[in-house]
C-alpha positions as CSV (number, residue, x, y, z in Angstrom):
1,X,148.8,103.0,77.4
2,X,151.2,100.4,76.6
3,X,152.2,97.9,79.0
4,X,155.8,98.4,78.3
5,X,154.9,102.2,79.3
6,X,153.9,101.0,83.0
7,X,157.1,101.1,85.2
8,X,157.1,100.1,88.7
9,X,159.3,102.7,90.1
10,X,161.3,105.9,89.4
11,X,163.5,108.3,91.4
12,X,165.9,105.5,91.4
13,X,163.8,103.1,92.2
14,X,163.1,105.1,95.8
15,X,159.1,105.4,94.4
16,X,156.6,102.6,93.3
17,X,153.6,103.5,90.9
18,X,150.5,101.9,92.3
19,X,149.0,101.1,89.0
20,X,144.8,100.4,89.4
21,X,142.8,99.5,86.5
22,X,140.1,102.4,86.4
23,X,136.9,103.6,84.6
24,X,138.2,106.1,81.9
25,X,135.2,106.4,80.1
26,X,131.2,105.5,80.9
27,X,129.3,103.6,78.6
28,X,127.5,105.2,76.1
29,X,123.7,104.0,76.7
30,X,120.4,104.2,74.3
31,X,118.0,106.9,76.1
32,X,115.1,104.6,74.7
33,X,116.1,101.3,76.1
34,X,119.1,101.4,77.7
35,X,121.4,99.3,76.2
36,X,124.7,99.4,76.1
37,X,125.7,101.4,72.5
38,X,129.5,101.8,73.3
39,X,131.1,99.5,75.8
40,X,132.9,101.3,78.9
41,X,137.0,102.1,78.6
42,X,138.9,101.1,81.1
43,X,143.0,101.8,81.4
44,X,145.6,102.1,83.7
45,X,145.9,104.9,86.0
46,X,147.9,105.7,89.3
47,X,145.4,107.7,91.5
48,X,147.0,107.0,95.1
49,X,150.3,108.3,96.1
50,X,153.5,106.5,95.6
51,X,154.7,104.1,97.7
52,X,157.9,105.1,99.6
53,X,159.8,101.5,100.2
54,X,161.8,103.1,102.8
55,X,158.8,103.8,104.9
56,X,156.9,100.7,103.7
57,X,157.0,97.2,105.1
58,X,158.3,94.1,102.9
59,X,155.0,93.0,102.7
60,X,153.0,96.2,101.5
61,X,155.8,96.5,98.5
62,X,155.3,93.5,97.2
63,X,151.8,93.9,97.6
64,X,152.2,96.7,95.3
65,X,154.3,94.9,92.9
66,X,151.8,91.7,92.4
67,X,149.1,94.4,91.5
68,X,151.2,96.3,88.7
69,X,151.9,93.0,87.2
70,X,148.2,92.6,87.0
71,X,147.1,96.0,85.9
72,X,149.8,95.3,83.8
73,X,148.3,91.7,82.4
74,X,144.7,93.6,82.0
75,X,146.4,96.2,79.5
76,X,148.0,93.5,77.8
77,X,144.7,91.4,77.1
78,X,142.9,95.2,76.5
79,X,145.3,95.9,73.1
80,X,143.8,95.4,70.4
81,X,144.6,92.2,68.4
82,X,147.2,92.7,66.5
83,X,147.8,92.2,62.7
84,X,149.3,89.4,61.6
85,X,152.8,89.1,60.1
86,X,152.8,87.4,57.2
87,X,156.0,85.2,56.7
88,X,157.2,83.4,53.3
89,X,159.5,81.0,52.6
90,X,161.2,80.7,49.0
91,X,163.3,78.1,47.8
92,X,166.5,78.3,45.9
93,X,165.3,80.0,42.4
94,X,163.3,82.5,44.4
95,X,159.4,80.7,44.0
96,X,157.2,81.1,46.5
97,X,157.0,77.8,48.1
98,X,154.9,78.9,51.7
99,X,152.7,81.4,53.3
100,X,151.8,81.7,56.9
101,X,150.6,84.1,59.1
102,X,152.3,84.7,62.3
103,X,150.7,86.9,65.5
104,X,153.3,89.2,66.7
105,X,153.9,89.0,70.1
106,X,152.3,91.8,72.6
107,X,154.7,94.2,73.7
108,X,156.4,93.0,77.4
109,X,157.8,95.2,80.1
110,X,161.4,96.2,79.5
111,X,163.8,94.1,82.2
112,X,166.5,95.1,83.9
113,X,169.0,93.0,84.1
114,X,169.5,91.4,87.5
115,X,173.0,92.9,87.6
116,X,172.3,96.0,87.5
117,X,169.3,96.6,89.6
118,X,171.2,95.2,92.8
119,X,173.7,97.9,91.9
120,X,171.2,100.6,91.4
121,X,169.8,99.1,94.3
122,X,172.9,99.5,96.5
123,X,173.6,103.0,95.7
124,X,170.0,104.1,96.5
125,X,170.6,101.8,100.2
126,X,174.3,103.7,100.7
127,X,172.4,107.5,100.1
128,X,169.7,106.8,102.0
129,X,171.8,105.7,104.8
130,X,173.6,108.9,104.5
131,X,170.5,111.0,104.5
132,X,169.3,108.9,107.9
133,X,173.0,110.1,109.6
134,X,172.4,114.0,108.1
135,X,169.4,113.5,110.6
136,X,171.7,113.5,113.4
137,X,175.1,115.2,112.2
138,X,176.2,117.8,110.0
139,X,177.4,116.5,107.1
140,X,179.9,118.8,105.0
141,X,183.5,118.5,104.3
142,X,185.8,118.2,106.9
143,X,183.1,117.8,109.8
144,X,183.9,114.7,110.7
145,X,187.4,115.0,111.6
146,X,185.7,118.3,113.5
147,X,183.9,115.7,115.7
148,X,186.6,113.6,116.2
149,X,188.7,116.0,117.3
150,X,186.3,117.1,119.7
151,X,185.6,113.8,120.9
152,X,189.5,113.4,121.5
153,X,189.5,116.5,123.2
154,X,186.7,115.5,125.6
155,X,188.0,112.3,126.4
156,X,191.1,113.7,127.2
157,X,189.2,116.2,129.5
158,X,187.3,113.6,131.7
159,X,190.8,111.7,131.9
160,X,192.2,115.0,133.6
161,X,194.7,115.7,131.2
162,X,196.2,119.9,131.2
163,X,195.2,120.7,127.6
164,X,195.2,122.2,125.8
165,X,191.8,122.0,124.4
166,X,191.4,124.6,121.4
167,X,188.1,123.0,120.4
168,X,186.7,122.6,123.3
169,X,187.6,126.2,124.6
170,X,186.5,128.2,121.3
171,X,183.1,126.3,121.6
172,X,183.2,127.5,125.2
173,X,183.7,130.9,124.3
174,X,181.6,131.1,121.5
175,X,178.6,130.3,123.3
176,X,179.2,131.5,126.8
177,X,179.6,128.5,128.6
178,X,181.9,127.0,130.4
179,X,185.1,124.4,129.6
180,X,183.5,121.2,131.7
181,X,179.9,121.8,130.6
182,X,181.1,121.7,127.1
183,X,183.0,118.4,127.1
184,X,180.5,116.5,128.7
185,X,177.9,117.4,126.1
186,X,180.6,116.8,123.8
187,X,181.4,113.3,125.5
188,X,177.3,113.1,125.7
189,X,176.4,113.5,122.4
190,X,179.1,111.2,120.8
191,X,177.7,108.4,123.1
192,X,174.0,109.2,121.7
193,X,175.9,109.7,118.1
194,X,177.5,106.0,118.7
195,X,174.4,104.3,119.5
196,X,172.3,105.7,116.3
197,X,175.3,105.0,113.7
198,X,175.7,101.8,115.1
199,X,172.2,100.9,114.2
200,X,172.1,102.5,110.8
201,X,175.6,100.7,110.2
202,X,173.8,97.7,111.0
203,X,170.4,98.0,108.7
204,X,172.3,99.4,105.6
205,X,174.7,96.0,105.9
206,X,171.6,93.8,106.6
207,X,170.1,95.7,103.2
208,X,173.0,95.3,100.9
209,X,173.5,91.5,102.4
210,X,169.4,91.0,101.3
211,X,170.1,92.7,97.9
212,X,173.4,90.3,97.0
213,X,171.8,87.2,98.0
214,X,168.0,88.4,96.2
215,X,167.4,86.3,92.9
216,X,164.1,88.3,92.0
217,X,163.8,92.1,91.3
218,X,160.8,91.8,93.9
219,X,163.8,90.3,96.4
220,X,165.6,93.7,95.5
221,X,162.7,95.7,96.2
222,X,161.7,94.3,99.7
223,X,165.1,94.5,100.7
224,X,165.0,98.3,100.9
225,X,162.4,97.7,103.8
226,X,165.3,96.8,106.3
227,X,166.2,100.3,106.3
228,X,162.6,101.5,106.9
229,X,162.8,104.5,109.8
């Protein structure tokens, strides 16, 4: 396997490959004497499941990028050497006036620019985030103004104001329960609601803070951590 065929991450750069450098072949031994006839191959492999940086700690994802780099570094110095290019020089009446031999350079891991990974990055932070509220709310169109409605309504209730109270009351109906017990779960749950979005507000703003000011990829990476459940 190439090195420029070992990315660190996929599903948008959610996942992280944990590359190890393994056994893919035994040595081929004389019966007789035992020695070595055909040396051991070794090559990269990801045997253990991927890292989730969303559940993982700063510290364990860059853990996990230092070791691609040097499974990466091992299949780079495993490739076979390379022929030599070999470059002339002519002069003005087309003679040959030099010859040299230049190795070509091993093959390097395709970059991202900078740029775009903190983009990438900032889309994967803002669906996450959403994902973490779907936890709590129901998330389809025109819910939200539902709950807010609701919420209006409740207040409104507890303040001792006449109604009507159309949300409130078909809820009530619906499930066979009374007007007051209704609003104050209502009133209830949007304090609960309150308190959770606040803190997801406030990790997903501390994540796309730590991904603007980030000068590495790795800075990128780790910054996903702050949203870590």
């Amino acid at each position: 396997m190439q090195p420029d065929q070992m990315p660190d991450s996929y599903k948008g750069g959610r996942l992280l490959y944990r590359w190890k450098w393994v056994q893919l072949q035994s040595a081929l031994l004389d019966a007789l004497t035992g020695d070595e006839l055909v040396p051991a191959v070794f090559g990269p492999r990801c045997p253990d499941a991927p890292l989730d940086v969303f559940d993982s700690t700063a510290e364990d994802i860059e853990a996990v990028l230092a070791g691609n780099a040097e499974v990466r570094a091992l299949a780079v110095a495993a490739l076979p050497p390379a022929r030599p290019i070999i470059v002339r020089e002519f002069d003005a009446d087309g003679k040959l006036t030099a010859e040299r031999e230049v190795a070509p350079e091993p093959p390097a891991v395709p970059v991202v620019p900078l740029a775009d990974f903190k983009a990438a990055a900032v889309d994967l932070i803002n669906r996450r985030v959403g994902e973490l509220r779907a936890g709590h709310i129901t998330v389809t169109v025109g819910q939200s103004a539902t709950y807010l409605e609701k919420q209006d309504e409740a207040a409104r209730h507890a303040a001792g104001a006449a109604g009507p109270f159309p949300y409130l009351s078909a809820e009530a109906h619906a499930t066979g329960s009374i007007l007051d017990d209704v609003a104050t779960l209502v009133r209830a749950t949007a304090t609960a609601w309150t308190a959770t979005n606040a803190d997801l507000e406030g990790r997903r703003r501390g994540a796309l803070v730590a991904v603007e000011a980030a000068q590495t990829p790795v800075e990128v990476t780790k910054a996903f951590a702050l949203l870590r459940a």
